[in-house]
C-alpha positions, -999 to +999 in steps of 0.1 A: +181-317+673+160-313+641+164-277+623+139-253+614+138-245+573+119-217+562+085-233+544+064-223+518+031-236+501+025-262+470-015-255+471-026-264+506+007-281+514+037-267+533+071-274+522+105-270+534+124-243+509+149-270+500+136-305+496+150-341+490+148-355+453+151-393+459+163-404+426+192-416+437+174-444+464+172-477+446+201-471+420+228-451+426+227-460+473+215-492+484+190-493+521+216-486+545+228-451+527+193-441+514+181-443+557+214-422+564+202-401+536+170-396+549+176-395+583+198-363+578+173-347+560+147-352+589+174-338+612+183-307+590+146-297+591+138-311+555+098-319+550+098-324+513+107-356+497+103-360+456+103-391+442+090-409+414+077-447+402+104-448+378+131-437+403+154-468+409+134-491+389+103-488+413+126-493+443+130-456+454+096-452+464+094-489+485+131-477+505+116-440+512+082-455+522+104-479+544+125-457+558+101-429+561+080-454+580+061-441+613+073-402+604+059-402+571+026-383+581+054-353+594+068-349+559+053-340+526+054-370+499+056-366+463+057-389+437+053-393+396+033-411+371+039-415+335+074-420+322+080-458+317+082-481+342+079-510+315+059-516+284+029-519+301+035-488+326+034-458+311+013-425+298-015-406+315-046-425+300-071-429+325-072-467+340-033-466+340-034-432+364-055-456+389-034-483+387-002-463+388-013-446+420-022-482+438+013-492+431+028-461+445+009-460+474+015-499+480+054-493+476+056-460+495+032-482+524+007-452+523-027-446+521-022-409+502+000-394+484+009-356+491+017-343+459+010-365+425+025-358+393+023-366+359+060-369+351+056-355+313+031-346+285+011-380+272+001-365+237-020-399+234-041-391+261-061-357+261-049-339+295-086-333+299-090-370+309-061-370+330-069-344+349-102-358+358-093-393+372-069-376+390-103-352+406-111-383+415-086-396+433-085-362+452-121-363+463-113-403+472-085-386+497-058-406+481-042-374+466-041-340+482-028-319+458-017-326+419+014-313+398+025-317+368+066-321+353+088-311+323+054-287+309+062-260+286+038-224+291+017-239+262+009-268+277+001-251+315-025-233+300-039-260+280-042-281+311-055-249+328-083-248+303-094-284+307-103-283+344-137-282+353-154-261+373-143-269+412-127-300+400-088-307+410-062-286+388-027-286+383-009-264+415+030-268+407+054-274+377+088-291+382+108-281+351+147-280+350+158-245+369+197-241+372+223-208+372+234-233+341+195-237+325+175-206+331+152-214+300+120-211+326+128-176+325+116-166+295+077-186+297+073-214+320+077-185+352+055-162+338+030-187+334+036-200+369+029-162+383-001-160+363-020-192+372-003-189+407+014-224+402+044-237+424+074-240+404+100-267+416+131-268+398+148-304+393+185-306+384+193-274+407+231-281+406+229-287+367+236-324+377+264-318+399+281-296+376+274-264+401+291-284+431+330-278+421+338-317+418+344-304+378+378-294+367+387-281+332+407-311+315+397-337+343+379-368+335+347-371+363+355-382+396+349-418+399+310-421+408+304-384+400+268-385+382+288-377+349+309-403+353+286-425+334+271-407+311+279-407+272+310-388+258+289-367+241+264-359+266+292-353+291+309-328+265+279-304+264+279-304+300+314-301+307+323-276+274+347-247+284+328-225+281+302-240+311+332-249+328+343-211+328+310-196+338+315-219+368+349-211+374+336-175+377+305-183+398+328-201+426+349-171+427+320-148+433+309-172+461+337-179+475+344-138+474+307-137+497+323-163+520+303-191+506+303-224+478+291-222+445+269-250+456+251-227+483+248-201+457+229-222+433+203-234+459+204-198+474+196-180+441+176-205+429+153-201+469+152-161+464+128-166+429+093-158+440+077-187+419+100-210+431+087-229+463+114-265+469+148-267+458+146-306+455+187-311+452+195-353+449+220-367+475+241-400+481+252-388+515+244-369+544+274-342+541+255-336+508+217-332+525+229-307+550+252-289+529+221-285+503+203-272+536+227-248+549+225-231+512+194-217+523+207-192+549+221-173+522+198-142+514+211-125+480+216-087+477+203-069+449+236-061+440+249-096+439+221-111+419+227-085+394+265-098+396+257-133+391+231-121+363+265-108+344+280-141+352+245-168+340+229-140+318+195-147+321+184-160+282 
């Protein structure tokens, strides 16, 4: 039996309050895990699935679409444009936002896309442009709403300022949003409040990092999403000092009968601008544990604890 997920709205689209980030599908599980994936997300009452042409090397959109298949007008389906898929795939320029949404829609096996979104900033290409090809492809009904990713404030309003009068604009942000990254804080959710934009963090568990497979003097687990990754980069993110503002978030969880994972998806859902917690999975323990964070309501009095733990920047 499928469960019920509180919803809220991306412009005229309802989505579940935690979502499925698909970045995994096509690199990290093969077909066979990414329909287990998927299916358990279906089944824990999960309606919003982010992906992106990049994702996989193009192939996360083509599993999802396939997977998806017959149920795919139930859920809400986003995808990105604009990082590079190759040397000739890439930016925000006009003809490429066309073509990049024909080869989305052919690999999801759609005829619209949900929520479209340019994936970063293309300072080539004056947002003014982007913004209307991508009226246009709202009026052709093979977009219904259009986002934008990895904006600062500065750049919200500048694509705020650009749109024309009744044309398509910009209705959510996905920026990095963690307990372990609360940089938003100080413009981008302001900004989101006044221009009434969606905000939909990506990296909610800080890459893993706010899930408790991390130990102080412990190498990765094998297959962790840090097992990969570059000494260096895997120092910041592992430093002491992270690792001991985890260690001190688990305890507070765990003291409230809960994970640390369900308090960073449940702190992260009681943020008025925030609308999908869009967590990643490679199995379906992972889906419904990233659902069943969302039952957790936060006092007062234990936000301002875990404020003392993450101060806010």
């Amino acid at each position: 039996m499928t469960d019920v997920l509180a919803k809220r709205r991306v412009g005229s689209l309802e989505v579940s309050v935690v979502g499925l980030g698909c970045n995994n599908f096509g690199g990290r599980i093969g077909a066979d895990q990414t329909a287990e994936v998927v299916s358990a997300a279906l089944d824990a009452g999960i309606t919003f699935f982010d992906t992106a042409d990049i994702y996989g090397g193009t192939r996360s959109e083509e599993l999802l679409g396939h997977v998806l298949g017959r149920r795919r007008d139930h859920v809400v389906v986003a995808t990105k444009f604009g990082m590079p898929v190759d040397a000739d795939h890439k930016g925000a320029k006009p003809a490429y936002v066309r073509r990049a949404l024909e080869d989305s829609l052919r690999r999801l096996g759609t005829d619209h896309v949900d929520l479209y979104q340019l994936h970063q900033p293309d300072p080539a290409t004056p947002i003014a442009d982007t913004l209307a090809t991508l009226d246009e492809l709202v009026r052709a009904g093979k977009v219904r709403e259009i986002g934008c990713s990895n904006f600062s404030a500065a750049q919200l309003r500048e694509a705020q300022a650009a749109v024309r009068q009744g044309a398509a604009r910009f209705v959510s942000v996905q920026n990095e949003y963690s307990l372990l990254e609360r940089g938003p804080e100080l413009e981008v959710l302001p900004e989101c409040e006044r221009l009434e934009l969606a905000f939909i963090p990506y990296y909610p568990l800080a890459s893993g990092v706010l899930t408790g497979k991390y130990h102080r003097g412990e190498p990765p687990p094998p297959g962790a999403r840090l097992a990969g990754v570059p000494t260096g980069r895997v120092d910041s993110r592992l430093s002491d000092e992270t690792l001991s503002v985890v260690e001190a978030l688990e305890a507070f969880a765990a003291r409230n009968g809960h994970s640390v994972l369900e308090l960073a998806v449940a702190w992260l859902i009681m943020k008025p601008t925030v609308t999908s917690v869009i967590a990643g999975a490679t199995t379906p323990a992972q889906v419904r544990a990233n659902a069943k964070a969302s039952s957790w309501v936060l006092t007062a009095a234990q936000l301002d604890e875990v404020d003392g733990i993450a101060p806010a920047p």
